[in-house]
N, C-alpha and C positions, 0 to 999 in steps of 0.2 A: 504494500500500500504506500503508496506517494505522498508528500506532504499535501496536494491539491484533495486525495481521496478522504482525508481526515475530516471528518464533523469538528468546527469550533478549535479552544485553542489556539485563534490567530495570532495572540500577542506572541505566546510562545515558540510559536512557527517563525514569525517574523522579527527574532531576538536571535534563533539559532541558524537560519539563511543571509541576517546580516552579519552574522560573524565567521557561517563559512567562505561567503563573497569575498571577506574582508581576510582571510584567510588569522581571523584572533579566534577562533574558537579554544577553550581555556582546555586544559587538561584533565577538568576532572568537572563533571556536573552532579549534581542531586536532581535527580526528578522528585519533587514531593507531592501527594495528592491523592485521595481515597482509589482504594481499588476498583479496576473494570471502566475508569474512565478515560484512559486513550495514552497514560503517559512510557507503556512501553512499546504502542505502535510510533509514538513520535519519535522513542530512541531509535528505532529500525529504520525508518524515514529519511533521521540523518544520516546512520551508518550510510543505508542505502546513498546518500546523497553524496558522500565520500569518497565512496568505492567506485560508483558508475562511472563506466565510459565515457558518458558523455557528460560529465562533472555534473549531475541535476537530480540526479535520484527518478530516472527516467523509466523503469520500471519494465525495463523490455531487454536491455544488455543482458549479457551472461550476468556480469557482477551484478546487478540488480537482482535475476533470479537466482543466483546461489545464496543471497539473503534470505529471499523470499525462503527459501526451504533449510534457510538455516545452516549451510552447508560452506560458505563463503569462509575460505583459510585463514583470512586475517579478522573475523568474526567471533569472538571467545563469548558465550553466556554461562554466565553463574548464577546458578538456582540452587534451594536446599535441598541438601540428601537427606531427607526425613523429615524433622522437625528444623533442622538448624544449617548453617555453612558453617562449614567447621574449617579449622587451619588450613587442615590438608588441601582444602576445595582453594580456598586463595593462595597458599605455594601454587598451586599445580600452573595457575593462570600467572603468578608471578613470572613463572619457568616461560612462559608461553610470551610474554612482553620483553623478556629481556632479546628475544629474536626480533631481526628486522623484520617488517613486513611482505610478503609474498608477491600479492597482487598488487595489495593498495598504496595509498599513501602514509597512511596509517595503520594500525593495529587498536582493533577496539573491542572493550570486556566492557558486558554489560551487566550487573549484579542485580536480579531480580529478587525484591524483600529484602532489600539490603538491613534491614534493622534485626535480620534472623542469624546476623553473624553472631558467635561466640565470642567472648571477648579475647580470645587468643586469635582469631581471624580478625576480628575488628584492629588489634596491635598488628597482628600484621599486615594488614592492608595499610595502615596508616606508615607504613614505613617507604609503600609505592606512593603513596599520595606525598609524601614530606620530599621524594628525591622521583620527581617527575620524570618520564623519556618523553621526549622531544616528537616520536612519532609513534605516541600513544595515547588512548583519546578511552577514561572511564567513564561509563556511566551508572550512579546507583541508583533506583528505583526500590521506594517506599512508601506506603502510609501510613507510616508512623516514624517522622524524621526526629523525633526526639527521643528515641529509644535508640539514635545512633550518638557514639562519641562524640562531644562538643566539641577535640579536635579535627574529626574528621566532616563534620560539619562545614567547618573555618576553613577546611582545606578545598572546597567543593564550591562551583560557582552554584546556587541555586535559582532551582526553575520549578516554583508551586504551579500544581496543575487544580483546575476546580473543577468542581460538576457541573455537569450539564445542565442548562433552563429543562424543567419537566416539557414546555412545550415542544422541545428539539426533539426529545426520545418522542414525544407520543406523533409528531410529525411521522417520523422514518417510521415508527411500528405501522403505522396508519396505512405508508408510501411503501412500505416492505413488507408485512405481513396481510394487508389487508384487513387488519382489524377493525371491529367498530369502533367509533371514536368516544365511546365510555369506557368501553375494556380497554381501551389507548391508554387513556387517562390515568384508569387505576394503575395499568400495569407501569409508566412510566412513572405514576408520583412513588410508588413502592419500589422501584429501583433505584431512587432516592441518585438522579444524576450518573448513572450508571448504564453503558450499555449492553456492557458483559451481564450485566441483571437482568437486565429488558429481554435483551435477545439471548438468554443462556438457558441454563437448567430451571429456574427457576418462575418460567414463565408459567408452568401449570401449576407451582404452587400460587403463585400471587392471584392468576384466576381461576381456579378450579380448589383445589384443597381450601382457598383462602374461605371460601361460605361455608364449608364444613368446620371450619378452626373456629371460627367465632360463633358458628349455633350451637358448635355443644360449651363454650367456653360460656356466652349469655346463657345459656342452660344451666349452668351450675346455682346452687343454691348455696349458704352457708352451714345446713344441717345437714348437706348430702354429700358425706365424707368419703364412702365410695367412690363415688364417679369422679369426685374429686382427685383419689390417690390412681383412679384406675387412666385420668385423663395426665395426671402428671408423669405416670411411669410410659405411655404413649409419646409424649412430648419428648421426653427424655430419651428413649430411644431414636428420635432423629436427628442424633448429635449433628449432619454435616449441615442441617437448614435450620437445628434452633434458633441460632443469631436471628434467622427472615422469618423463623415463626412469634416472634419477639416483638420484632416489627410490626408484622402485619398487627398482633395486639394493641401497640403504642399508636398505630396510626387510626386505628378504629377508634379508640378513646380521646383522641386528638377529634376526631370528626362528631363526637360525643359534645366534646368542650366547645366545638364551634354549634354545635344545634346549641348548646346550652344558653350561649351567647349571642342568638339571633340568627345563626347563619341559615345561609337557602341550601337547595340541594347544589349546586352550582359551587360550591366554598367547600362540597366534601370530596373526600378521595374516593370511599366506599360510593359512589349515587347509585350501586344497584341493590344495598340494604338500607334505604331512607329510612324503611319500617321500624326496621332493628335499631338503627340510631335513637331516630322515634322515643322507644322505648324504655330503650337502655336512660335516655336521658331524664325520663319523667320518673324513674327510682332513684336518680343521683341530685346530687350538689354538684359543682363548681370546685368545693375543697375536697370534696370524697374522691370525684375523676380525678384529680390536681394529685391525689393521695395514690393511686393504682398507678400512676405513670410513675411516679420518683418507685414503688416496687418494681417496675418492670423495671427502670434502668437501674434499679440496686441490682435487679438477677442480672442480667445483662454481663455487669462488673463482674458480680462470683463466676462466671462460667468464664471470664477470660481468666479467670485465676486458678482455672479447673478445679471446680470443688467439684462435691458429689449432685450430679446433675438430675438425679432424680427427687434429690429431698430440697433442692434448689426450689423446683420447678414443683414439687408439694405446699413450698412456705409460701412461695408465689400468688398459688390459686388460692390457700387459703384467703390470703390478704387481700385477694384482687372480688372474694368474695363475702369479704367482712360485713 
């Protein structure tokens, strides 16, 4: 993909084309900015833009397509082996920088999650960053740039990347999937500026799972302790989307807080449960909603801390049914 194919991010396009024009593109960059919205197609972009033949990131040369598939010799990515980059993973790319370049003009390591380095890779990465090569070009990509070294931070030109307008996703889902333009809606305000959400795995939960999560969730009672432990240990088993089933919770009580406060169907994310809004709102307050939100973002917290995610997700419902 070409910097022309990229949705948005123009400032950023046109900060990293003026400096390769100008031949000042700096040694080492941060990309910072929530996951799934565009900041490691635009690393690819510039490699791409580096390598081509035709000096432009033209998308058609050999050197363009040996990016495209990842295969390009002077193209190093670093991803985690598990959980984490460990040492060994940044030697190995060290070893691989101190050679000249093959094809390009450069040699470029692109560190995907950079904030999942160990702190013995983080040391040693900062010793590439402190003693630059001349025709070697890093890039690190994270959302979460304060979980890296403050001096590898210092050492890194940075480039925040932001979300996207909900109107952009629900456009393209509209222009590419053909959807309706309410299931646009939902599915791009829940991917919360994300199009790897929009358009990923998660699209049948945001609308399809998503009416089932919240009837039986409004279903719950305070005296009905079963369904309550039987709906948490359900939840709790689908470790890889609680984060998005979390979500879809926060954002339905968000659409609670707006009926509360006058809103039309127009001002909701949910408009294909008005009823349920409806409802939910003529049993609550203002401070009670205001009260289930700070619990969902307290679970939120414990599950990045990995506690036990079923008594997590017990304490939750209880609270969120007080």
């Amino acid at each position: 993909m070409t910097f022309n194919q990229i949705l948005g991010h123009d400032r950023q396009k046109e900060i990293l084309l003026q400096a390769l024009a100008r031949n000042r593109l700096a040694h080492a960059y941060l990309f910072s900015g929530p996951d799934g919205i565009g900041k490691r197609l635009v690393a690819l972009a510039l490699t791409r833009a580096i390598v081509c033949h035709e000096q432009r990131g033209c998308g058609d040369c050999a050197a363009c397509r040996k990016i495209d598939h990842h295969n390009h010799p002077d193209l190093h990515l670093l991803e985690a082996s598990g959980s984490a980059i460990k040492i060994e993973d940044v030697r190995s790319i060290q070893r691989e920088l101190n050679f000249r370049p093959l094809e390009a003009s450069r040699k470029i390591c692109l560190i995907d999650q950079a904030d999942l380095m160990t702190a013995s890779a983080s040391n040693a990465l900062l010793k590439t960053l402190e003693e630059p090569r001349g025709n070697a070009l890093i890039i690190l990509l994270t959302a979460h740039p304060n979980r890296l070294l403050e001096t590898i931070r210092s050492r890194c030109q940075r480039l925040p990347f932001h979300r996207h307008p909900t109107s952009r996703i629900q456009n393209e889902l509209e222009r590419q999937l053909d959807l309706e333009p309410n299931e646009a809606h939902i599915l791009a305000a829940l991917a919360e500026g994300s199009f790897k959400k929009a358009f990923g795995k998660d699209r049948e939960l945001f609308l399809d799972q998503r009416r089932q999560l919240l009837k039986t969730l409004t279903g719950l009672s305070a005296g009905s302790i079963l369904p309550i432990l039987e709906f948490a240990e359900h939840l709790a088993a689908d470790k890889a989307v609680l984060p998005e089933i979390l979500e879809i919770f926060q954002v339905f009580y968000q659409d609670v807080i707006r009926q509360l406060n006058g809103g039309t169907l127009h001002d909701f994310v949910n408009r294909d449960l008005q009823a349920k809004i409806e409802r939910v709102a003529r049993n609550e307050s203002l401070p009670s909603v205001l009260t289930k939100l700070d619990s969902l973002f307290a679970a939120q917290r414990q599950l990045e801390r990995n506690v036990n995610r079923q008594l997590a997700m017990e304490v939750l419902l209880l609270r969120l049914t007080a």
